[in-house]
N, C-alpha and C positions, 0 to 999 in steps of 0.2 A: 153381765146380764144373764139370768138363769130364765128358759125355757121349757116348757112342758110336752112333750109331742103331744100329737091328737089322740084320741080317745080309741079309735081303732088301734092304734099301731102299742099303747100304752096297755090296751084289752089284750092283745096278740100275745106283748111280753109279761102280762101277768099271769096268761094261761101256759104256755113256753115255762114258766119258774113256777109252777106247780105239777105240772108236769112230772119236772125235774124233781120236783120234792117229793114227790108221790111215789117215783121209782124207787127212792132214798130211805124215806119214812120206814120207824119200826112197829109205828101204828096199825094197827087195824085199817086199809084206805077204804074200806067201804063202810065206815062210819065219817067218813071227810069227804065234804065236797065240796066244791069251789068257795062258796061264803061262806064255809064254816073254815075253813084253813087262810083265807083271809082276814080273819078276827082271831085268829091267833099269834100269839108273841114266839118271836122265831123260838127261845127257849123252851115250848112247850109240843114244836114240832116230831121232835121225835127224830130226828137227826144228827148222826154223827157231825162232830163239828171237821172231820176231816174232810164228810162226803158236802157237810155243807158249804166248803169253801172249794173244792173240785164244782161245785152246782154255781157258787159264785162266778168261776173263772169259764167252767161252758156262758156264761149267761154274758160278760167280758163279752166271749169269744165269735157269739154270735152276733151281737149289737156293737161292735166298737166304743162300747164304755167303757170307763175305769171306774170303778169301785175303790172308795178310798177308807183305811181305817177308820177314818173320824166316821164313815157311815156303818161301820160292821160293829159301831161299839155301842153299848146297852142293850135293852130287849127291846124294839118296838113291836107293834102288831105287823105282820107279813106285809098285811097291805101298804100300812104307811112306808115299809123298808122299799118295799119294791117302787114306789113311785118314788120316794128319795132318789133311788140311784138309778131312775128313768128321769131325772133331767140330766138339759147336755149346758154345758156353759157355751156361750156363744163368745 
């Protein structure tokens, strides 16, 4: 049975992984802001795909997730990836 934490702690770790993306980014970040990097597909981030999987493993590292291939594959938009791998299996 798959679970969704609450909305605060789900807000915490979407802000937490923009963050992270933000420091990373080779964008311009004062054209991105929270909802606009949210409606974007990880591919259009602007991110090394090395530093993007080091922002994976901080993000792992601080929540006790695992993040699994099947969810690092295709382009979803930020938003739906990151609530993807903010559920915990029970």
């Amino acid at each position: 049975m798959s679970t969704i934490i609450t909305s605060m702690e789900l807000t915490e770790f979407k802000q937490l992984a923009i963050k992270l993306i933000l420091e990373e980014t080779a964008s311009d970040i004062t054209s991105l802001n929270e909802k606009d990097i949210l409606t974007k597909n990880l591919s259009k981030l602007n991110v090394e795909s090395l530093a993007f999987m080091e922002i994976v493993m901080e993000l792992e590292d601080r929540t006790n997730l695992t993040v699994s291939d099947e969810q690092l594959s295709g382009d979803p938009l930020l938003d739906d990836f990151l609530e993807n791998i903010y559920k915990i299996d029970q």
